[in-house]
C-alpha positions as CSV (number, residue, x, y, z in Angstrom):
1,X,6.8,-19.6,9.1
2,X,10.1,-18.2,10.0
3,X,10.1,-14.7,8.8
4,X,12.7,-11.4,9.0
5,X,11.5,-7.7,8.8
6,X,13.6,-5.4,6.9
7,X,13.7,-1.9,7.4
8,X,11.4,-2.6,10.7
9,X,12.6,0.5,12.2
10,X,10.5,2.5,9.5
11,X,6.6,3.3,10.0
12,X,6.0,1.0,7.7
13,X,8.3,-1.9,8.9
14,X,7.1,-1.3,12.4
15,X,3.5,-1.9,11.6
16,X,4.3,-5.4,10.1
17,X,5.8,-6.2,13.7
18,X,3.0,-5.3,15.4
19,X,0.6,-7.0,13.1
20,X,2.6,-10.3,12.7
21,X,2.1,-10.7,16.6
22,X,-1.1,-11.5,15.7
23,X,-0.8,-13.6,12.7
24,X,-1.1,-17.2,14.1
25,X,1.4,-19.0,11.3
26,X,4.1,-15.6,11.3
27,X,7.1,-16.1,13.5
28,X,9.3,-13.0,13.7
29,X,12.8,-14.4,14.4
30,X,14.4,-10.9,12.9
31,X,14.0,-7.2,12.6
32,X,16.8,-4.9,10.8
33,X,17.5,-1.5,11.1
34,X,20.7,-0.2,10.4
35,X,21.0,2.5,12.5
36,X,20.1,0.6,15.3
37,X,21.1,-2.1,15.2
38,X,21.8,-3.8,18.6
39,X,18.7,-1.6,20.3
40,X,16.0,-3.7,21.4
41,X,12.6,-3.0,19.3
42,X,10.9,-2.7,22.7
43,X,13.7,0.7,23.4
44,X,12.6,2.0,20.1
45,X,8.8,1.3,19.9
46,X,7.6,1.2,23.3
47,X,4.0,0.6,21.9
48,X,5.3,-2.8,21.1
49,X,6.7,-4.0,24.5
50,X,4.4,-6.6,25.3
51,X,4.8,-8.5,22.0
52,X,9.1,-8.2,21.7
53,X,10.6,-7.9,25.3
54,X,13.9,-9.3,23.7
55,X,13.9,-8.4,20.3
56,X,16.9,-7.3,18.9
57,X,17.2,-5.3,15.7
58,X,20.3,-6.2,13.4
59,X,22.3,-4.8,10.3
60,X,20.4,-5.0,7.0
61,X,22.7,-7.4,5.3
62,X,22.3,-10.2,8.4
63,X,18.9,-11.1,6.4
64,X,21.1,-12.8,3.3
65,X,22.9,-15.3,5.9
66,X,19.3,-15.8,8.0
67,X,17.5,-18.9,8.0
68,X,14.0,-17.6,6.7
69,X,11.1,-18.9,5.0
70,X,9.5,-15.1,4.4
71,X,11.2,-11.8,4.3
72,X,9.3,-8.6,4.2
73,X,11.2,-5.9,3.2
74,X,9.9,-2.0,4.8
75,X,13.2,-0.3,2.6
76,X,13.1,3.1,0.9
77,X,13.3,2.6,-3.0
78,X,16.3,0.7,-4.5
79,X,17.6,-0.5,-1.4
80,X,15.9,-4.1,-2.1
81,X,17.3,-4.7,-5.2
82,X,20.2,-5.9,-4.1
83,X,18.5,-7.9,-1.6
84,X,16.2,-9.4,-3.5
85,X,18.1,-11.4,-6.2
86,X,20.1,-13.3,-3.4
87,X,17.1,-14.0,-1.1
88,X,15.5,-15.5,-4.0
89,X,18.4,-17.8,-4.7
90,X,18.5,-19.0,-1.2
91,X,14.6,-20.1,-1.3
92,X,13.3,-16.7,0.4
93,X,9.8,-15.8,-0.6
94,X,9.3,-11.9,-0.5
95,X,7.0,-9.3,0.1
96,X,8.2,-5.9,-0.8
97,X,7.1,-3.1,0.5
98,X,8.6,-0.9,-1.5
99,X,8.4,0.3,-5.1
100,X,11.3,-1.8,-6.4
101,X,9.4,-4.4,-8.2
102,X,5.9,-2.5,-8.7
103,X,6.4,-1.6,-12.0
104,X,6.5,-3.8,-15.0
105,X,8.3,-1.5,-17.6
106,X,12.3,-1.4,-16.3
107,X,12.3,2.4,-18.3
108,X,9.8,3.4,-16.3
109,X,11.6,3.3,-13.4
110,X,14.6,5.4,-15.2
111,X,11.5,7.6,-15.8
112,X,10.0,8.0,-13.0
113,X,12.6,7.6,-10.1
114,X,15.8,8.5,-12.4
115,X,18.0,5.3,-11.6
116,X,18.3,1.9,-13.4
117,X,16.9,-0.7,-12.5
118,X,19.6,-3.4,-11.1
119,X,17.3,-6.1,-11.1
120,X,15.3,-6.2,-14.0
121,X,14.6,-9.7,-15.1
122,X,12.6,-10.2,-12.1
123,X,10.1,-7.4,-12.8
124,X,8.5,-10.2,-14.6
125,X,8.3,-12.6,-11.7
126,X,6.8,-10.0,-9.3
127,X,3.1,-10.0,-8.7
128,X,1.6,-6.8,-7.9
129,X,0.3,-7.7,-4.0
130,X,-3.4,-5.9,-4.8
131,X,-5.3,-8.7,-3.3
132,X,-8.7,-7.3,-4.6
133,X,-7.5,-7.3,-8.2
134,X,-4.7,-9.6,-8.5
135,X,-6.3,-12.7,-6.3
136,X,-5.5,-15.9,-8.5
137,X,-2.3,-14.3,-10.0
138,X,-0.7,-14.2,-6.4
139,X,-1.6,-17.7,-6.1
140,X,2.0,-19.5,-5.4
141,X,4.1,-15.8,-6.1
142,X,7.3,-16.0,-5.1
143,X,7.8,-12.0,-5.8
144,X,5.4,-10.0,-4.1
145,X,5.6,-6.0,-5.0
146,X,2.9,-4.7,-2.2
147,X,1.7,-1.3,-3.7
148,X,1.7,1.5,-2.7
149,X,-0.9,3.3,-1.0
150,X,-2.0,5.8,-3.1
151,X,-2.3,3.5,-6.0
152,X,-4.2,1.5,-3.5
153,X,-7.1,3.8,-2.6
154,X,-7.1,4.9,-6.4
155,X,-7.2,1.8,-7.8
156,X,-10.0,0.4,-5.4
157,X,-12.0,3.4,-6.0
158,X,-11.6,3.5,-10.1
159,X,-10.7,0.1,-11.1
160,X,-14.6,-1.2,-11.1
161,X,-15.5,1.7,-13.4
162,X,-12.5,1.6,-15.5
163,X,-12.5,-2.0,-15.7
164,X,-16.1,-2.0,-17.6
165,X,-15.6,1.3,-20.1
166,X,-18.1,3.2,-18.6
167,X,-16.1,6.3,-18.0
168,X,-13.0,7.1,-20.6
169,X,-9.4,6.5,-20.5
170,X,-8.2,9.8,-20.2
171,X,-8.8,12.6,-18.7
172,X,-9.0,11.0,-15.1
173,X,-8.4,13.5,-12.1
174,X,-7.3,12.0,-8.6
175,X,-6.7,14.0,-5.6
176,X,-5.4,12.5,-2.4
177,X,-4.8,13.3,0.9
178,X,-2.4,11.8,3.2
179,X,-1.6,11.8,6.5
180,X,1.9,12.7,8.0
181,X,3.2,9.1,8.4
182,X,3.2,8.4,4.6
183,X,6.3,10.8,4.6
184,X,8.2,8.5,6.5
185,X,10.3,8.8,9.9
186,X,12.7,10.7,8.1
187,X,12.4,14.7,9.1
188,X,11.9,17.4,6.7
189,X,10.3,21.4,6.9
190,X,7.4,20.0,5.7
191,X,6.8,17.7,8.8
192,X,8.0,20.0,11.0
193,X,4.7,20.3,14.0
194,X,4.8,24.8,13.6
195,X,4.4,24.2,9.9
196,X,2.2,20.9,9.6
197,X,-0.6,21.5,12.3
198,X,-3.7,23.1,10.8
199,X,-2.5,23.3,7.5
200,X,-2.5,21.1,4.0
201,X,-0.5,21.1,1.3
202,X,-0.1,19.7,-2.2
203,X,3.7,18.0,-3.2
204,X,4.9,16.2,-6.0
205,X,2.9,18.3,-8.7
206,X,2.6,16.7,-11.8
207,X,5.5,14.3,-11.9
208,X,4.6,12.2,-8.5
209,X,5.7,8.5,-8.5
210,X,3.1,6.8,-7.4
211,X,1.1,8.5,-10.9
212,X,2.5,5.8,-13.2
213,X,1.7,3.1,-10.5
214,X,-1.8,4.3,-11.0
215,X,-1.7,4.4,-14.8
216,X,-0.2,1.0,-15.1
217,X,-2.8,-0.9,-12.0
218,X,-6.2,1.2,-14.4
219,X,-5.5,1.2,-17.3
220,X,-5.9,4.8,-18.3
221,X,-4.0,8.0,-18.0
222,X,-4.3,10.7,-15.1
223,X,-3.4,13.7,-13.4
224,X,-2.5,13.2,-9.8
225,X,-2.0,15.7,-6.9
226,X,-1.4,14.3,-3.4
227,X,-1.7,16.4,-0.2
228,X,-0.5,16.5,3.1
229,X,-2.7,17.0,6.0
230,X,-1.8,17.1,10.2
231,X,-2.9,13.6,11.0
232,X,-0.8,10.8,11.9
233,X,-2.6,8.7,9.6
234,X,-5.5,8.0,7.0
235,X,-5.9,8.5,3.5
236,X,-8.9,10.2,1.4
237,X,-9.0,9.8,-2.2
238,X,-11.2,12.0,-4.7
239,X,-11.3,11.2,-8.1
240,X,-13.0,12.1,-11.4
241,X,-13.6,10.5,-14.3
242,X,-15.5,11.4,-17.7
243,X,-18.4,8.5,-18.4
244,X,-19.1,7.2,-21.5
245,X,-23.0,7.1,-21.3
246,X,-25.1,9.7,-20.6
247,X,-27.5,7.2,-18.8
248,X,-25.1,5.5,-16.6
249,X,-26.6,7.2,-13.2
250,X,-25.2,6.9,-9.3
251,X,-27.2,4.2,-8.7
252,X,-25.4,2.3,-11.4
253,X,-22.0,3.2,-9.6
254,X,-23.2,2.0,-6.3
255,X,-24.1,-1.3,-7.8
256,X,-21.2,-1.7,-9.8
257,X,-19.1,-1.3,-6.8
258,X,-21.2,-3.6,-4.9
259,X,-21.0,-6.3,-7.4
260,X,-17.3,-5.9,-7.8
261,X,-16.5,-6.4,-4.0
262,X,-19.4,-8.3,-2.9
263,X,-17.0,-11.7,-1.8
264,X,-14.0,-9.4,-0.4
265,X,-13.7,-8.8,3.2
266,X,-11.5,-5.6,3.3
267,X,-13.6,-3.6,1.3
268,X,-16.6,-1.4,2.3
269,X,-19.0,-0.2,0.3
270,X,-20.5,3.0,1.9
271,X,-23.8,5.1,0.5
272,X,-22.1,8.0,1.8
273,X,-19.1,9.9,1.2
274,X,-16.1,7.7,3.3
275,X,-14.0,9.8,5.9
276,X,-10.7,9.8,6.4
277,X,-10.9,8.9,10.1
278,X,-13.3,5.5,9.3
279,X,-10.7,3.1,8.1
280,X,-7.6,4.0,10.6
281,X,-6.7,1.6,12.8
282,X,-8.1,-1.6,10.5
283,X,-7.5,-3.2,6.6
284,X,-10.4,-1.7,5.6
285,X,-11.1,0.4,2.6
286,X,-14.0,1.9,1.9
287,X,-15.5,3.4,-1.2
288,X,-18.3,5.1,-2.7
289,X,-18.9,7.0,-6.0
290,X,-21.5,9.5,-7.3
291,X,-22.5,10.3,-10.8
292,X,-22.9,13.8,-12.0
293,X,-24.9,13.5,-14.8
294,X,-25.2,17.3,-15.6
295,X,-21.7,17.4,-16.6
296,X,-21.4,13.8,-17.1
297,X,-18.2,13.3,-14.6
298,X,-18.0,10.0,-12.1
299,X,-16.7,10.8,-8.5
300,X,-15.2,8.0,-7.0
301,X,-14.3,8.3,-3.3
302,X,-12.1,5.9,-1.4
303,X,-10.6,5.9,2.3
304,X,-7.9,3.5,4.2
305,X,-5.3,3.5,7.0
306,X,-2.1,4.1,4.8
307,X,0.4,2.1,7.2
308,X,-2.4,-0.8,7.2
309,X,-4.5,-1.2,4.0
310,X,-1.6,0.8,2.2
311,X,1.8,-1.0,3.3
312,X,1.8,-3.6,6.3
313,X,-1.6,-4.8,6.2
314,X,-1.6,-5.2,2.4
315,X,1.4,-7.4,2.6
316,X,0.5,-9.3,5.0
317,X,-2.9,-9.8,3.5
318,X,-0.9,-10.8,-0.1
319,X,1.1,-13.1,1.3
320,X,-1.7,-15.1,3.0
321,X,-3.7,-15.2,-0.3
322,X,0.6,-16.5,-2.1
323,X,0.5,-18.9,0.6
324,X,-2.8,-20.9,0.4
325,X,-4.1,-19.1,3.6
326,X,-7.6,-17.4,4.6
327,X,-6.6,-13.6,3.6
328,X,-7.8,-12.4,6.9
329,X,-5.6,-14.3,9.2
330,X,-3.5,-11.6,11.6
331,X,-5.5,-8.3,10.3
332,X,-8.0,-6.2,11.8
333,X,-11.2,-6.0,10.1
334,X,-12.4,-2.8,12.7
335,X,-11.0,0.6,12.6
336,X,-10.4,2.9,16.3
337,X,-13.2,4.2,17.3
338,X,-13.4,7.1,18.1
């Protein structure tokens, strides 16, 4: 399969490149970048050398004249709306990266990210690219809206629970840390080394985006805080939920989860709490969960490699379940150890 990478110059973009090496049916022919286009990848990423020694990055708009079969798109949000529409037309299949198509509801996005939505009608064609929990429906998709990778982790970690009415619709609590590379390439105080190393902070209070992504992917309504922490990557998610049965016990939760990902491949279930160091470096998530039954709250705990399991990974991993493929070709099922 002939594929282009847009936005590769991006964190996110960059980690499709280097996984697609890998993938033995992917065939990079190109890689955008705006701002550089005309550098080799191998002048920019220097980690990825020894797979494009003559890779050359091109302008954005070259991908609606190239002759593709798959175009993964690494852009910040509403940049692949008008993309989209036209690689469609042309016979394009495409996996989004970003959060252009996530979201089913177009006022939502005037909610959430303050813009229209230029692109609506195909909100309903996209399929939301959560492999674990969307399986047959991205059987054939044309439209692939990869999530992102906070919903990811929350999703994975909740969802079984959720999914069964064991703990309540409302109410739920998620807190989520993130390492530095989910911020982007782009610079800011707040990435700046003097102010990131050895500290953590919370951002986006209350009206983050990724909290309707999660409402929509569950099912119920919650509070989300994400925080920033000095790592390159790895993500850690916390979250609390009320049960609806005073008898529903950890052990429950542990087989629940169990059950639920018993036949999928990217997802570890752990008896102890996951780390945010396990997962980096692979597709893996890993959960675990933990009733309180003093105060009748469900922890749910989830962990992943947010450039991986929450962008490039994830895409990749949709597309080959879209495309009639084992879901595992091209992705690492091991993290970096140490």
């Amino acid at each position: 399969m002939r594929i282009g990478i847009v936005g590769a110059t991006g964190y996110a973009g960059l980690e499709v490149l280097r996984l697609s090496a890998a993938h033995p049916d992917l065939e990079v022919v190109m890689a955008t970048g705006e701002s550089n286009a005309g550098k080799k990848v191998a002048a920019l990423a220097p980690a990825l050398a020894g797979l494009y020694r003559d890779l050359t990055f091109s302008k954005t708009s070259d991908v609606l004249q190239a002759e593709l079969d798959v175009a993964f798109l690494a852009l910040p949000h509403g940049h692949s709306q008008g993309l989209v529409p036209t690689l469609l037309e042309r016979g394009v299949h495409v996996v989004d990266l970003g959060a252009d198509y996530r979201l089913k509801s177009a006022s939502d996005y005037l909610d959430w990210y303050g813009e229209v939505h230029t692109s609506e009608q195909l909100l309903a064609l996209s399929v939301y690219g959560l492999v674990e929990r969307h399986r047959a429906e991205l059987a054939g998709a044309r439209l692939i809206a990869v999530p992102g990778c906070y919903p990811t982790a929350s999703a994975l970690a909740l969802g079984p629970f959720l999914d069964r009415d064991v703990v309540a619709k409302q109410g739920i609590v998620v807190n989520a840390l993130s390492g530095a590379s989910g911020a982007g390439r782009a610079t800011s105080d707040r990435l700046h080394f003097s102010r990131l190393s050895s500290n953590a902070e919370a951002y986006g209070l209350l009206n983050h985006r990724h909290t309707i992504e999660i409402q929509q992917e569950i099912g119920g309504e919650l509070l989300f805080t994400p925080h920033l922490v000095p790592t390159s990557r790895g993500m850690l998610v916390s979250a609390y939920a009320r049960t609806t049965s005073a008898k529903f016990a950890s052990a429950d939760a542990m087989k629940m989860l169990r059950e639920t990902y018993e036949d999928d491949p990217f997802v570890v279930v752990v008896d102890e709490p996951p780390t945010l160091k396990d997962p980096v470096g692979s597709n893996l998530c890993f959960v675990s969960a933990r009733v309180d039954q003093r105060t009748g709250w469900l922890v749910a705990m989830s962990s992943l490699d947010n450039l991986i399991k929450g962008a490039a990974g994830q895409a990749i991993q949709a597309w080959n379940v879209a495309s009639g493929r084992d879901e595992t070709l091209g992705l690492p099922l091991s993290g970096v150890t140490p």
